[in-house]
N, CA, C and O atoms as CSV, one atom per row, in Angstrom:
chain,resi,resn,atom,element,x,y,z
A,1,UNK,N,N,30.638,-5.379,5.437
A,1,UNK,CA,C,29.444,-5.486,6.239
A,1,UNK,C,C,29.003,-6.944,6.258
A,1,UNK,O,O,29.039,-7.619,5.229
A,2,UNK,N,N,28.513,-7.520,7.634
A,2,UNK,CA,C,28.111,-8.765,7.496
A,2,UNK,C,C,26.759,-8.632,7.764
A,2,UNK,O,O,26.406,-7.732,8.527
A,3,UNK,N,N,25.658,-9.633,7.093
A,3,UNK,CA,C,24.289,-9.512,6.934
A,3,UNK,C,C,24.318,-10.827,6.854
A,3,UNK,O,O,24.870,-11.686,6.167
A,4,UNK,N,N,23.264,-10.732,8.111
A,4,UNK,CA,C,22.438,-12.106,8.841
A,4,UNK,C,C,20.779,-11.922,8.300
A,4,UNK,O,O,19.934,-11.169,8.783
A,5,UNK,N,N,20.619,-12.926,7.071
A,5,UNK,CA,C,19.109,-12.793,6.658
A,5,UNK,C,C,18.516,-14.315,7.572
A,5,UNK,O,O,18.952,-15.460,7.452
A,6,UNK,N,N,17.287,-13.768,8.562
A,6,UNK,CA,C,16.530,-15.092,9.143
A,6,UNK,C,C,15.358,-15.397,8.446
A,6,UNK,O,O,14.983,-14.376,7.871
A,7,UNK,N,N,14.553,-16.407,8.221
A,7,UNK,CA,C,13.181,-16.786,7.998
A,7,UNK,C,C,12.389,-17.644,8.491
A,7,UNK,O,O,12.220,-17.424,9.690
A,8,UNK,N,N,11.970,-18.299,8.211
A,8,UNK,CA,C,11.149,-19.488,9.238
A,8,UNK,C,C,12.718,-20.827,8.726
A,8,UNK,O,O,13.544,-21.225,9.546
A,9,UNK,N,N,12.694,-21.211,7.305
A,9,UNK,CA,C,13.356,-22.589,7.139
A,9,UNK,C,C,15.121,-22.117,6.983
A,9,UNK,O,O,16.062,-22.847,7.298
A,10,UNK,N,N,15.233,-20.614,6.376
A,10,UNK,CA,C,16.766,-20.887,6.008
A,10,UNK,C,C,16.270,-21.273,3.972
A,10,UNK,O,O,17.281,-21.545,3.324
A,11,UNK,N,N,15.598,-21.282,3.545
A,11,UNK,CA,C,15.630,-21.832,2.230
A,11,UNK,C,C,15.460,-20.102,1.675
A,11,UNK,O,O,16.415,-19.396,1.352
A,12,UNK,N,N,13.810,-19.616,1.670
A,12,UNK,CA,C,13.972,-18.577,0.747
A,12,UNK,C,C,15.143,-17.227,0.959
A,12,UNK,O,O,15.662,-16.518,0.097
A,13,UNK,N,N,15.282,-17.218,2.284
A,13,UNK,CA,C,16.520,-16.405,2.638
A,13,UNK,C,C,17.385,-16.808,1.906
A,13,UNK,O,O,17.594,-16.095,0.924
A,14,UNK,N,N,18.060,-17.811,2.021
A,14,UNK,CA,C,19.226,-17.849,0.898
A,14,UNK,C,C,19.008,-18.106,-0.522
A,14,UNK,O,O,19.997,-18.545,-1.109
A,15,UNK,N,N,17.761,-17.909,-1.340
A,15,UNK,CA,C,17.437,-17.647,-2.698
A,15,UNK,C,C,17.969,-16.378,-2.518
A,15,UNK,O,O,18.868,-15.987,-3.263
A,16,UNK,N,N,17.305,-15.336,-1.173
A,16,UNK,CA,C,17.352,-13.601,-1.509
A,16,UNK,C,C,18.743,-12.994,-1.445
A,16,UNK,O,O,19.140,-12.012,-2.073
A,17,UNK,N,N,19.645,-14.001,-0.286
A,17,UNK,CA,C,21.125,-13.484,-0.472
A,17,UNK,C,C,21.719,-14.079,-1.569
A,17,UNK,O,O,22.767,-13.527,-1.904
A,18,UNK,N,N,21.419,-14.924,-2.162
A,18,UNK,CA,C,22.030,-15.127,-3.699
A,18,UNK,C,C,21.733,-13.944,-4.514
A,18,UNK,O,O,22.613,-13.568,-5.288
A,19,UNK,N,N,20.437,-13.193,-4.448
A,19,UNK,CA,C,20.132,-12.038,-5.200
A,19,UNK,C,C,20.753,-11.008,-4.780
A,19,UNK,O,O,20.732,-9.998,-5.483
A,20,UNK,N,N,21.620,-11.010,-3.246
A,20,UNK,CA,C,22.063,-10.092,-3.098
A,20,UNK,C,C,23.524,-9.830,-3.094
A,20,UNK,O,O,24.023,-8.717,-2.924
A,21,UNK,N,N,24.111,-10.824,-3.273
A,21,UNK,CA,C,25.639,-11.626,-3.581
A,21,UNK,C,C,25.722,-10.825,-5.121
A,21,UNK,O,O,26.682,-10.139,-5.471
A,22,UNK,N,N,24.873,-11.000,-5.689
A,22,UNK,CA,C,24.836,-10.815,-7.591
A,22,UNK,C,C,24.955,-9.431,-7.251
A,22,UNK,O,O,26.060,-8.958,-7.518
A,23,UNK,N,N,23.784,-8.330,-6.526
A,23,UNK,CA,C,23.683,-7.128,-6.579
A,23,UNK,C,C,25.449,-6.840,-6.516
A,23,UNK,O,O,26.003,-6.286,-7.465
A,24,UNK,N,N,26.287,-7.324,-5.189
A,24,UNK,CA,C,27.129,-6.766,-5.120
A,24,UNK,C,C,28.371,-7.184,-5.877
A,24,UNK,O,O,29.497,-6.692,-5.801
A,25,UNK,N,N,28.018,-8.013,-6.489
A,25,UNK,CA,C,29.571,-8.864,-7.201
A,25,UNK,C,C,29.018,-7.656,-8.810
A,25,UNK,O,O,29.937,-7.248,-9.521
A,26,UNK,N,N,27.843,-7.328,-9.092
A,26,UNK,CA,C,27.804,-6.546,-10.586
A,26,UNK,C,C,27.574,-5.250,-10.311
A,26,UNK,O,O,26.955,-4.628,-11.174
A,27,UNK,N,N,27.983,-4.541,-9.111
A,27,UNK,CA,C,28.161,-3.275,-9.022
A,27,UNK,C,C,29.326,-2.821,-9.233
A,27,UNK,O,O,30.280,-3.597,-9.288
A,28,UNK,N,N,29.497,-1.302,-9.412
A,28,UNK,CA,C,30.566,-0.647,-9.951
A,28,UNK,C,C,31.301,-0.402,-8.861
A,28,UNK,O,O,32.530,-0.373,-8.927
A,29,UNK,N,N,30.526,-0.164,-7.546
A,29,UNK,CA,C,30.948,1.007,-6.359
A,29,UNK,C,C,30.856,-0.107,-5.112
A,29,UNK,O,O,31.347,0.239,-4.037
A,30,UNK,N,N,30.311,-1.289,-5.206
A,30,UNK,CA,C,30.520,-1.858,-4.532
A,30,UNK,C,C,31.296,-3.535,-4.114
A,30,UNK,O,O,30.540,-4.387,-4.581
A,31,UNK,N,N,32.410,-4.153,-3.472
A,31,UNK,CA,C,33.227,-4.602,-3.578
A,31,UNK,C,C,32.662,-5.663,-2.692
A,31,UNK,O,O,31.970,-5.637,-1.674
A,32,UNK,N,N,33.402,-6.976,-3.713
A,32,UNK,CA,C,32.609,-8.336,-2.924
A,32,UNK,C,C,33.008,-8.668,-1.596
A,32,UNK,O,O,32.227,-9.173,-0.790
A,33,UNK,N,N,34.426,-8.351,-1.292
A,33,UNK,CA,C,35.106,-8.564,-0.238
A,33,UNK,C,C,34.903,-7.778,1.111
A,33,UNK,O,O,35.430,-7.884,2.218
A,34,UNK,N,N,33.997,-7.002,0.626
A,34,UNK,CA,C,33.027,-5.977,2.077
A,34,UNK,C,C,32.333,-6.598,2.541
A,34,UNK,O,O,32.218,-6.315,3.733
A,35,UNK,N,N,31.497,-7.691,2.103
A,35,UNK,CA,C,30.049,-7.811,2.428
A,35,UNK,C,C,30.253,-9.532,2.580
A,35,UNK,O,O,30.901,-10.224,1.795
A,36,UNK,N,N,29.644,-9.936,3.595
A,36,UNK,CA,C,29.566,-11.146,4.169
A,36,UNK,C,C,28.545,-11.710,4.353
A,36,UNK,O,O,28.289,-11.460,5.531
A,37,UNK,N,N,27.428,-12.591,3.792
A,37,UNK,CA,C,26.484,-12.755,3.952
A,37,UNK,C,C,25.696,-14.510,4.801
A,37,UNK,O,O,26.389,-15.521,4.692
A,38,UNK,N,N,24.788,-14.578,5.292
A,38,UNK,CA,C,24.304,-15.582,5.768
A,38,UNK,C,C,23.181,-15.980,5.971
A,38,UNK,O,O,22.639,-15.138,6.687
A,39,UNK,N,N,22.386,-16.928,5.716
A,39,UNK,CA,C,20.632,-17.042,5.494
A,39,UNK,C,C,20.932,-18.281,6.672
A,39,UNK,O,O,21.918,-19.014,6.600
A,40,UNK,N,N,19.649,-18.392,8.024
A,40,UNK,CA,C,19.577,-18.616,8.431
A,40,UNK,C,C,18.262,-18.848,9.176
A,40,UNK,O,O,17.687,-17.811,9.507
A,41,UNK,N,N,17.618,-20.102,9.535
A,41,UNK,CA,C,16.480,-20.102,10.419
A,41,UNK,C,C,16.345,-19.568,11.719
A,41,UNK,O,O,16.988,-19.942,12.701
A,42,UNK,N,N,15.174,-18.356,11.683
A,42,UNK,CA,C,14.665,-17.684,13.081
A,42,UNK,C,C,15.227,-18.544,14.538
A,42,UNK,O,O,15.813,-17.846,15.365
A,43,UNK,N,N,15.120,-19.443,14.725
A,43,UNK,CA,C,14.762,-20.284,15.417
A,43,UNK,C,C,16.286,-20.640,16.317
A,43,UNK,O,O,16.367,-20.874,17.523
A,44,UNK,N,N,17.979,-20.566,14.805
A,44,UNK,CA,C,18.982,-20.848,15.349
A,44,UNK,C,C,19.951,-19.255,15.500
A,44,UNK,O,O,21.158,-19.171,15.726
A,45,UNK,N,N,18.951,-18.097,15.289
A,45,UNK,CA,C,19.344,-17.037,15.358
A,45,UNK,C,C,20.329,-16.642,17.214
A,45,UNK,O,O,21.338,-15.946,17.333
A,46,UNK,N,N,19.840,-17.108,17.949
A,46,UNK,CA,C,20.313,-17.034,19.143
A,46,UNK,C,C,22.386,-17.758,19.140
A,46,UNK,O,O,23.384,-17.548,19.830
A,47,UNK,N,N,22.090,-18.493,18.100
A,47,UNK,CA,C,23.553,-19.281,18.591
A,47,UNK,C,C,24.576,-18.582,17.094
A,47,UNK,O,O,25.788,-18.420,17.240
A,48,UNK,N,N,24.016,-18.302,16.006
A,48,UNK,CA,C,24.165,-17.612,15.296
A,48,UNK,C,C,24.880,-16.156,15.094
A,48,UNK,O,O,25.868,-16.031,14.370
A,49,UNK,N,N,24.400,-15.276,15.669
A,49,UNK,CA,C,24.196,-13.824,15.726
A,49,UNK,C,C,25.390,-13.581,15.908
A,49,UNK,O,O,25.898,-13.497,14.790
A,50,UNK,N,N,26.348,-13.373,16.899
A,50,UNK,CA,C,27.608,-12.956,17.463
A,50,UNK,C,C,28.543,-12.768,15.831
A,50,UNK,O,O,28.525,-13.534,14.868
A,51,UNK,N,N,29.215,-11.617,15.986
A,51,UNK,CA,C,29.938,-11.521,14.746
A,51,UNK,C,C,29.038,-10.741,13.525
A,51,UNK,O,O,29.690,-10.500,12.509
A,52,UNK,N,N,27.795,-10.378,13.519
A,52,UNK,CA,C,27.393,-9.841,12.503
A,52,UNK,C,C,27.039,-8.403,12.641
A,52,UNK,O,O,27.017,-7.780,13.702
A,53,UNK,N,N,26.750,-7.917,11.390
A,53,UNK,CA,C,26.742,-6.510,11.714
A,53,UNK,C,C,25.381,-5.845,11.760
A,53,UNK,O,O,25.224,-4.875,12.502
A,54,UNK,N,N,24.019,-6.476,10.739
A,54,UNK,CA,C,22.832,-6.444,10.811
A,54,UNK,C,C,22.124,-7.192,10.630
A,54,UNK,O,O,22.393,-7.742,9.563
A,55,UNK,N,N,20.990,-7.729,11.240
A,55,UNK,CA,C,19.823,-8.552,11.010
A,55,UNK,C,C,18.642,-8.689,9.998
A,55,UNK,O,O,17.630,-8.211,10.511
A,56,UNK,N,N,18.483,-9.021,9.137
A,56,UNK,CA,C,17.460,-9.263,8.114
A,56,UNK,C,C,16.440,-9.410,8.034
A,56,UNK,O,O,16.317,-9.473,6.811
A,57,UNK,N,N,14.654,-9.634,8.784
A,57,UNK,CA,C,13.509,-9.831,9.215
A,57,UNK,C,C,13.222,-10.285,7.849
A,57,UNK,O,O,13.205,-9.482,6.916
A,58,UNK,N,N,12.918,-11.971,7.639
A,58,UNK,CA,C,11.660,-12.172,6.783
A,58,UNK,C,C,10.548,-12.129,7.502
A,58,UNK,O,O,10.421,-12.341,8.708
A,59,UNK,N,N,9.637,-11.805,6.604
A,59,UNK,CA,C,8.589,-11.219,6.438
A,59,UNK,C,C,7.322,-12.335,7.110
A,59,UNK,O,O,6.283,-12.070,7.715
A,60,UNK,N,N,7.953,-13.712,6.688
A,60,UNK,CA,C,7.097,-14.747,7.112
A,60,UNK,C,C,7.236,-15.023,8.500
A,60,UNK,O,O,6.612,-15.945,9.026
A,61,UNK,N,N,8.144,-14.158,9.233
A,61,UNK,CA,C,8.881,-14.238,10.843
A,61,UNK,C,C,8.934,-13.184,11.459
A,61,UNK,O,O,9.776,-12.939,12.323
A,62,UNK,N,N,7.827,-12.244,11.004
A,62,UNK,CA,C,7.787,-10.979,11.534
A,62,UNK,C,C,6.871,-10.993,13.072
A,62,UNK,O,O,6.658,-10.187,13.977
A,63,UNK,N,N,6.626,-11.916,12.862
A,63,UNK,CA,C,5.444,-12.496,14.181
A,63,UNK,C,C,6.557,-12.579,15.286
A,63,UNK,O,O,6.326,-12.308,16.464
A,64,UNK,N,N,7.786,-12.975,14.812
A,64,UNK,CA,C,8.764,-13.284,16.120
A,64,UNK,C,C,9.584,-12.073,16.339
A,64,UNK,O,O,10.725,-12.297,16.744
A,65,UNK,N,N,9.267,-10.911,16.169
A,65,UNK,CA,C,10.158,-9.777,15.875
A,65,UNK,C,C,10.710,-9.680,17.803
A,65,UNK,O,O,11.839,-9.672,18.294
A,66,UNK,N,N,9.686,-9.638,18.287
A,66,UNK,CA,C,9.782,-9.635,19.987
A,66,UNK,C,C,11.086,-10.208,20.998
A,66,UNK,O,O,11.796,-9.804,21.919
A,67,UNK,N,N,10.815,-11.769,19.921
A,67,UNK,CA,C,11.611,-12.430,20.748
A,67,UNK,C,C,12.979,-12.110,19.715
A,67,UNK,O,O,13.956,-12.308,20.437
A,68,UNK,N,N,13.512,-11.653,18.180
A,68,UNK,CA,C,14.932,-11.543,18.092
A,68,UNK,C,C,15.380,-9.831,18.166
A,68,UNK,O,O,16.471,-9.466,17.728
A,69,UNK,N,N,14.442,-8.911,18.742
A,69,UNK,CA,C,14.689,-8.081,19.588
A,69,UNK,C,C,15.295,-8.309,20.564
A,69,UNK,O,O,16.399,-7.811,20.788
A,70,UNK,N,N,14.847,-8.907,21.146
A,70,UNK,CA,C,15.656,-9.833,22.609
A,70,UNK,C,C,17.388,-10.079,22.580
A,70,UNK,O,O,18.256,-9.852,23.423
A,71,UNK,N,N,17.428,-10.587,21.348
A,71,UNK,CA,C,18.725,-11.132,21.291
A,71,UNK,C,C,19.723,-10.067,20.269
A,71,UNK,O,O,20.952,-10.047,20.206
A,72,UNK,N,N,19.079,-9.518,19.785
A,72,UNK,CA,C,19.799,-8.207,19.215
A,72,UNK,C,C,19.897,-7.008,19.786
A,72,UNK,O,O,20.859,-6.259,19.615
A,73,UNK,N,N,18.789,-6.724,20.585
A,73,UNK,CA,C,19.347,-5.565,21.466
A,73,UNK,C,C,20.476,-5.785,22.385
A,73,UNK,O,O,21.408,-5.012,22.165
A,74,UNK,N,N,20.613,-6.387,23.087
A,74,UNK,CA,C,21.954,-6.762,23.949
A,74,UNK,C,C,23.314,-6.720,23.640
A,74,UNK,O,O,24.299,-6.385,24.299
A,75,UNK,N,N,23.113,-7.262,22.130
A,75,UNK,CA,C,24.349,-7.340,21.704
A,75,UNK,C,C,24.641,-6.113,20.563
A,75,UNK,O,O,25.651,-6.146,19.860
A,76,UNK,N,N,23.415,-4.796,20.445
A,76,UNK,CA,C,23.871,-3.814,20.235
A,76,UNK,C,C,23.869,-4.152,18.677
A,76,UNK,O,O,24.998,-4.022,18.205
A,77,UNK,N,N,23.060,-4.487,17.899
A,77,UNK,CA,C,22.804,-5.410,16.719
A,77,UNK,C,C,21.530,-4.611,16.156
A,77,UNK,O,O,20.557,-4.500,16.902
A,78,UNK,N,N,21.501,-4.089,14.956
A,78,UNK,CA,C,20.346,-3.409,14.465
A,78,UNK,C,C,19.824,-4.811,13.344
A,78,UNK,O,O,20.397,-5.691,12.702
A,79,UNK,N,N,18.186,-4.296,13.628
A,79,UNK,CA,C,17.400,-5.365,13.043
A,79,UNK,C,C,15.996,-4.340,11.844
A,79,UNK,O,O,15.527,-3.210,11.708
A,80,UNK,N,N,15.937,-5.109,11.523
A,80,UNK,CA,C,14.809,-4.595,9.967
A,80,UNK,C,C,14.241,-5.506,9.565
A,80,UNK,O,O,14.820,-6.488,9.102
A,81,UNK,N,N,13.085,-5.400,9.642
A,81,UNK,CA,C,12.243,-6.863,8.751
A,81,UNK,C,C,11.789,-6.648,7.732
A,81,UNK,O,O,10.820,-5.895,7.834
A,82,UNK,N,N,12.055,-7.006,6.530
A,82,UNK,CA,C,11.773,-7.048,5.350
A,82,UNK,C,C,10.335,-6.838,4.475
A,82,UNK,O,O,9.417,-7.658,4.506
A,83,UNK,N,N,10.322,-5.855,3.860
A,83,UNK,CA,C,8.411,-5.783,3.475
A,83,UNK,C,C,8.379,-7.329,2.371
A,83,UNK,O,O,9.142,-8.123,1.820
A,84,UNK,N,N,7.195,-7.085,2.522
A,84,UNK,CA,C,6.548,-8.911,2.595
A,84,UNK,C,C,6.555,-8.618,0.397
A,84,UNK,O,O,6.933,-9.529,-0.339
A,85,UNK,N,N,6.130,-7.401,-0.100
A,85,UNK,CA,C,6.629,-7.649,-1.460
A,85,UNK,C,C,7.998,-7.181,-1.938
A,85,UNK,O,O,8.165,-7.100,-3.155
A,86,UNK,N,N,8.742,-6.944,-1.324
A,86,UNK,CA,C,10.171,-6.765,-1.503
A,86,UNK,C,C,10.661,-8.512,-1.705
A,86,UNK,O,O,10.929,-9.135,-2.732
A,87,UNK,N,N,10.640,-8.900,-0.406
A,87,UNK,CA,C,10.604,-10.354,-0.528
A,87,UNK,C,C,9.969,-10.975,-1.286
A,87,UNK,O,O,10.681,-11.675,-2.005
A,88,UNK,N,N,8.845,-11.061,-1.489
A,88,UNK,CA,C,8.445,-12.093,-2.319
A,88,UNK,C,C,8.880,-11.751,-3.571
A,88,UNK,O,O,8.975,-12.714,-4.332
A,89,UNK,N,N,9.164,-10.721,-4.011
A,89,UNK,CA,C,9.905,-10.128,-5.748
A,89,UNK,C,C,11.614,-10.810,-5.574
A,89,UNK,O,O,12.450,-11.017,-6.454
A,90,UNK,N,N,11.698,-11.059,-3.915
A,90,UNK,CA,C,13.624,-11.771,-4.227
A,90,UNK,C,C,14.187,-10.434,-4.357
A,90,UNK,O,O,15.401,-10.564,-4.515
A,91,UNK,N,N,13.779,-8.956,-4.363
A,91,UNK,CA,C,14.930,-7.910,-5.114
A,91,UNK,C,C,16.186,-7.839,-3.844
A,91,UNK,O,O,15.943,-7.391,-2.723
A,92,UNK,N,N,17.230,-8.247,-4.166
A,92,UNK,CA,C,18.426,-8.626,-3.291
A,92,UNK,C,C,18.660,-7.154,-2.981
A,92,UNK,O,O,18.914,-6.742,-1.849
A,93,UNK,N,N,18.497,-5.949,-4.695
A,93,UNK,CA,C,19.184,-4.912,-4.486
A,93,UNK,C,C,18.445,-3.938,-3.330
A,93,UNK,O,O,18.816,-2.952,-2.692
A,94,UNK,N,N,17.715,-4.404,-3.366
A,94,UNK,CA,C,16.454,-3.475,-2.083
A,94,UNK,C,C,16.672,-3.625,-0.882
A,94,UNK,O,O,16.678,-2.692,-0.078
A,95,UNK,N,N,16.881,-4.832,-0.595
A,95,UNK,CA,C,17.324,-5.553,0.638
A,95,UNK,C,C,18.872,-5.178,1.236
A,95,UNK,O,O,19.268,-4.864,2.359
A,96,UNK,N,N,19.571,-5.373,-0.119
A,96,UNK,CA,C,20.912,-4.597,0.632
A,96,UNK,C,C,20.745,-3.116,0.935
A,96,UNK,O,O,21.353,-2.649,1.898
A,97,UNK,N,N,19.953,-2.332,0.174
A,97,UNK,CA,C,20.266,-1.027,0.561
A,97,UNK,C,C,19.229,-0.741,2.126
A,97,UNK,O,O,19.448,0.186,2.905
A,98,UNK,N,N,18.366,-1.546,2.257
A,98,UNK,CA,C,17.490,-1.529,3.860
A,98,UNK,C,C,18.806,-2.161,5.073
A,98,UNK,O,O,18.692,-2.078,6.296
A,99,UNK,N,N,19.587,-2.561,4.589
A,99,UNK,CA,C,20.543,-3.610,5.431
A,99,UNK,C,C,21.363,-2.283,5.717
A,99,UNK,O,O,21.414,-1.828,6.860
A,100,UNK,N,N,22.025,-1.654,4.616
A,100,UNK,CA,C,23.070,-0.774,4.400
A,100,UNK,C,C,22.444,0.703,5.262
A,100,UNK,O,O,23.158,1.464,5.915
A,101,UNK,N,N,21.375,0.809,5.116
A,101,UNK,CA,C,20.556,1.893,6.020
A,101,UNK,C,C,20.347,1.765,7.389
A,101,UNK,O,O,20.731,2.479,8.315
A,102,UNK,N,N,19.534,0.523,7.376
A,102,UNK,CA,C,19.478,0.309,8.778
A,102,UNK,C,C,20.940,-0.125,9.987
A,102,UNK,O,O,20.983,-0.093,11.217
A,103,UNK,N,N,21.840,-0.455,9.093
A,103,UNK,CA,C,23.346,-0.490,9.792
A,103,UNK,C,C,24.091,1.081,10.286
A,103,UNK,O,O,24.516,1.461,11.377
A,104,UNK,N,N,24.017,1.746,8.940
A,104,UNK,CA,C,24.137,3.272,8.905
A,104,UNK,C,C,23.388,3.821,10.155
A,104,UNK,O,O,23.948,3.804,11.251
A,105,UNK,N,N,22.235,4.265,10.015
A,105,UNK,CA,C,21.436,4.675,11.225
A,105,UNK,C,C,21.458,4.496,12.626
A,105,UNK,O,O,21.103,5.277,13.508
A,106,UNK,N,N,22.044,3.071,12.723
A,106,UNK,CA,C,22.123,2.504,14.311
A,106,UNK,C,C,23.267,3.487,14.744
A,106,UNK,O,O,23.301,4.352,15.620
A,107,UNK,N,N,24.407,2.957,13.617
A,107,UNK,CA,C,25.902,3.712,13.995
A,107,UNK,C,C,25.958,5.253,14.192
A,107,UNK,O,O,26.803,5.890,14.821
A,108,UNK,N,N,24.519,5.863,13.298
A,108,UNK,CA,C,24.504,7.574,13.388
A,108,UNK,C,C,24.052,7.736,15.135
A,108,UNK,O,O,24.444,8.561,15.960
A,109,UNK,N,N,23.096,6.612,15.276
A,109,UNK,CA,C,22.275,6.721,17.043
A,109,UNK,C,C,23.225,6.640,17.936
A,109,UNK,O,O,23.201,7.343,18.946
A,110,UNK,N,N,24.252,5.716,17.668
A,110,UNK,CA,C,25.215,5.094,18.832
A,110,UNK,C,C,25.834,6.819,19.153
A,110,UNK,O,O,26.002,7.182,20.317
A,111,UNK,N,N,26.108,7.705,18.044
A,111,UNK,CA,C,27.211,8.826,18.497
A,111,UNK,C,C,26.498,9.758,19.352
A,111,UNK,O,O,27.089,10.720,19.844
């Protein structure tokens, strides 16, 4: 699975996929070589996106949800924005399993 986390700078996003890199490199059931990850600013999400499998919403960029609706619906791209104390706690493992759900779900809608 590839997971595109956005925020306003690109900085705390990639503190949270480091937390979520760990979740999956010290799990039993889950394998590092599945999961592809990328922290990225809201802003370069448009040139970005192509190639991934779900979208990440920080919490501090939930204001722009409108406009990366825009660019994820088209390309058939499920999106989730992150609760604002999930994030601020960093829990990577929370975040992957909202990523892992909200990917799941799109694919249950598509059938």
């Amino acid at each position: 699975m590839r997971i595109l986390l956005c925020c306003a700078g690109g900085f705390s996003t990639n503190m949270l996929m480091q937390n979520m890199k760990k979740v999956v490199k010290e799990s039993a059931k889950l394998k590092e070589e599945d999961f592809k990850f990328i922290a990225i600013p809201a802003d370069t999400l448009e040139s970005e996106i192509d190639n991934w499998d779900v979208v990440m919403i920080g919490p501090q960029v939930s204001h722009k949800v409108d406009f990366i609706e825009s660019i994820c619906k088209p390309r058939d791209i499920p999106y989730s924005v992150i609760d604002k104390d999930v994030y601020g706690q960093m829990d990577g493992a929370t975040v992957l399993k909202l990523a892992i759900l909200t990917y799941r779900k799109h694919q249950l809608e598509k059938k």
